[in-house]
C-alpha positions in Angstrom: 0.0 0.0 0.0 1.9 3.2 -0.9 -0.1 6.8 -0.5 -1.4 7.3 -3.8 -3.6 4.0 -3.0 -4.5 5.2 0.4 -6.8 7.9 0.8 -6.1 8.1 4.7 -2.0 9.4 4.1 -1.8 12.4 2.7 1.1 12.8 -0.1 4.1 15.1 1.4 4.9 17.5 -1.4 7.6 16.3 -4.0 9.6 19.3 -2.3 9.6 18.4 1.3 10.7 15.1 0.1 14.0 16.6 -1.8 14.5 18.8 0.7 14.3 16.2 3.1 16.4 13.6 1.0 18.9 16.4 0.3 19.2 17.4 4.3 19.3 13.4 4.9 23.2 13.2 5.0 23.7 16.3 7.0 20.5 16.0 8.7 21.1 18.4 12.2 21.5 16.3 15.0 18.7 12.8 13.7 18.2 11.2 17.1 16.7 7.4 16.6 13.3 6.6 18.4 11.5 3.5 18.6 8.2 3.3 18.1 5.4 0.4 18.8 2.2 -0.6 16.7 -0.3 -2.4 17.5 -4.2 -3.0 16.2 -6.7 -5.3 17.2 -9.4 -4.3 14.6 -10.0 -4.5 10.9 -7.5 -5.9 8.4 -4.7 -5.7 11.2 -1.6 -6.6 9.3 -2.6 -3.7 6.2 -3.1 -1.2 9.1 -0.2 -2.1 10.6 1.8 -1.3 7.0 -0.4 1.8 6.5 1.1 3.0 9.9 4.8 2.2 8.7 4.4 4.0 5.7 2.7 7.0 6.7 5.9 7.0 9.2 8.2 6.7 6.0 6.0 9.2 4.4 7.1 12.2 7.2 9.2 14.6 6.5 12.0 15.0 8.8 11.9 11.1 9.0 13.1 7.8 8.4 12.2 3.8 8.7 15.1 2.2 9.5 13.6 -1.0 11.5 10.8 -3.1 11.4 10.4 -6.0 13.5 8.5 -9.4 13.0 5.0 -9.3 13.6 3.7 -10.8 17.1 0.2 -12.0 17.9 -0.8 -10.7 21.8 -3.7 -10.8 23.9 -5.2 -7.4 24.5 -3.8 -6.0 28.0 -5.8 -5.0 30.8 -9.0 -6.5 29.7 -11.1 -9.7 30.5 -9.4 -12.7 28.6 -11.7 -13.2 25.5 -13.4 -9.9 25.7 -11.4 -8.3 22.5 -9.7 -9.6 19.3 -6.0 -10.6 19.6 -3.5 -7.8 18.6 -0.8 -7.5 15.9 2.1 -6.0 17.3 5.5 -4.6 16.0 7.9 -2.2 16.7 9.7 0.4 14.3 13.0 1.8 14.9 13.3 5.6 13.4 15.7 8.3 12.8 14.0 11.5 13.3 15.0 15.1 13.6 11.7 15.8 14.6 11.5 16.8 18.3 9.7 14.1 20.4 6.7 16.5 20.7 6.6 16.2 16.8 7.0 12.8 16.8 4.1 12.3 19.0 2.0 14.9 16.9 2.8 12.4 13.6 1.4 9.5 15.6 -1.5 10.8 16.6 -2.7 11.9 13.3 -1.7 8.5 11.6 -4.3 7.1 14.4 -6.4 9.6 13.2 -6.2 8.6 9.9 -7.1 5.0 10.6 -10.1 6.1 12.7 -8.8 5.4 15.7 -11.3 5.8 18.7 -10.5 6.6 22.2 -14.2 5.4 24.3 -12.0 3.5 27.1 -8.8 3.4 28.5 -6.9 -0.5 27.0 -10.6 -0.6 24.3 -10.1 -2.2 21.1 -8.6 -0.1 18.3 -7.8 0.2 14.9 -3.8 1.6 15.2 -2.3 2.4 18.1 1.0 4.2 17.6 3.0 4.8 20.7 6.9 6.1 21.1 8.6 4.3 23.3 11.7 5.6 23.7 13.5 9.1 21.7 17.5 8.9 22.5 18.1 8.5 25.9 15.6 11.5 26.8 14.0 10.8 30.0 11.0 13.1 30.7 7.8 12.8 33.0 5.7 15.2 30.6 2.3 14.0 31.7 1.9 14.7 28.0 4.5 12.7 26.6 6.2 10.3 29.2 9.9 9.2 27.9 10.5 6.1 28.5 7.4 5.6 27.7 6.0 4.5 31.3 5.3 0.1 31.3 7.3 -0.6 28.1 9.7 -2.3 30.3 6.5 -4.6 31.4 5.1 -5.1 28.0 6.3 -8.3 26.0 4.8 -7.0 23.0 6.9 -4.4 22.9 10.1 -6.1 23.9 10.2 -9.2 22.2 9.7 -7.3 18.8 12.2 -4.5 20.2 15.1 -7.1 20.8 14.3 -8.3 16.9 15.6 -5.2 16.0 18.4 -4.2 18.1 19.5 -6.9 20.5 21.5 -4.5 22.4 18.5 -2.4 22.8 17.9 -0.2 26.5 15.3 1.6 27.9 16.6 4.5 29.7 16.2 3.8 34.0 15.3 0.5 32.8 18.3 -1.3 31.4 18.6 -4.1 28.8 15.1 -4.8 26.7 16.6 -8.3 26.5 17.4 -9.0 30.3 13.6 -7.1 30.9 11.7 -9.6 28.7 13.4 -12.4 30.6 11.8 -11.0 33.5 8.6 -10.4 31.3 8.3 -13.9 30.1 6.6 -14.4 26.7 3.4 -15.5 27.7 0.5 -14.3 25.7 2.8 -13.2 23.1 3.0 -15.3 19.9 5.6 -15.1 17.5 3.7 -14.5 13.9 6.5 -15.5 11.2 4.0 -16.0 8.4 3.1 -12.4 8.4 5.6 -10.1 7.2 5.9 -6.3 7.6 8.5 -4.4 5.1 10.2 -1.4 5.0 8.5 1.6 3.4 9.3 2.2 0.1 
């Protein structure tokens, strides 16, 4: 799915994306952030891809990482009361500041008619940074770390996929936190496949 085919990503200007391309090797100061997906609605795995390529698709931006796809049972909720989750996580380098960042997200949810009714509902996307260089920040607006990825299997298993040396900031190694996680609930999903944008 690229954005000519999707009506929910609006096209960036051929000039944003030359400008962009052209500031790419002297980009000021690109700090990489990691950022986790997950839906539990609709065609999960072609949201999931719409997500990654509206990421690839901002200016200021760029897709390095994408992890394998995991299957997970919604969090918070009564067991059987939701559909499973597709989970995956996205490494980025960004120049954006996180508060950018987190603006970009929250449109792409937008986009994908994301609806907030209650706190862990079912959703369409859910895009969420978890970490932006090793910025730490209680911002009731934007927490850095964000605050239970270092509980969350979903987000570290497909984390360590992408950088095994991976650590959350006041939290230490993703791989030594999933150990303490344990990966129940979370399903490995190898015969789905997520790609980098185009």
């Amino acid at each position: 799915m690229n954005a000519q085919s999707d009506p929910t990503v609006q096209p960036v200007p051929a000039s944003v994306v030359e400008a962009v391309d052209a500031a790419d090797v002297t980009l000021s100061n690109p700090k990489w952030a990691v950022v986790a997906i997950g839906a539990n609605l609709g065609n999960r795995l072609e949201t999931l891809q719409g997500a990654i390529d509206a990421l690839g698709d901002t200016p200021g931006l760029r897709v390095k990482a994408v992890s394998c796809v995991y299957e997970t049972e919604p969090w918070g909720v009564e067991p059987g009361s939701q559909p499973s989750y597709l989970n995956a996580v996205v490494s980025v380098k960004t120049t954006l500041p996180p508060s950018s960042l987190l603006e970009r997200g929250q449109a792409i949810e937008e986009a994908f008619d994301r609806v907030r009714e209650e706190r862990w509902g079912p959703r369409t996307i859910d895009v969420d940074i978890v970490a932006y260089a090793d910025v730490v920040s209680a911002d009731p607006v934007l927490t850095l770390p964000h605050p239970r990825a270092h509980q969350r299997a979903f987000v570290l298993a497909p984390w360590l996929d992408i950088d095994p040396e991976a650590q959350i900031p006041g939290h230490g190694a993703v791989a030594a936190l999933l150990d303490g996680v344990g990966l129940a609930g979370v399903t490995p999903r190898r015969d789905l496949e997520l790609r980098l944008p185009e």
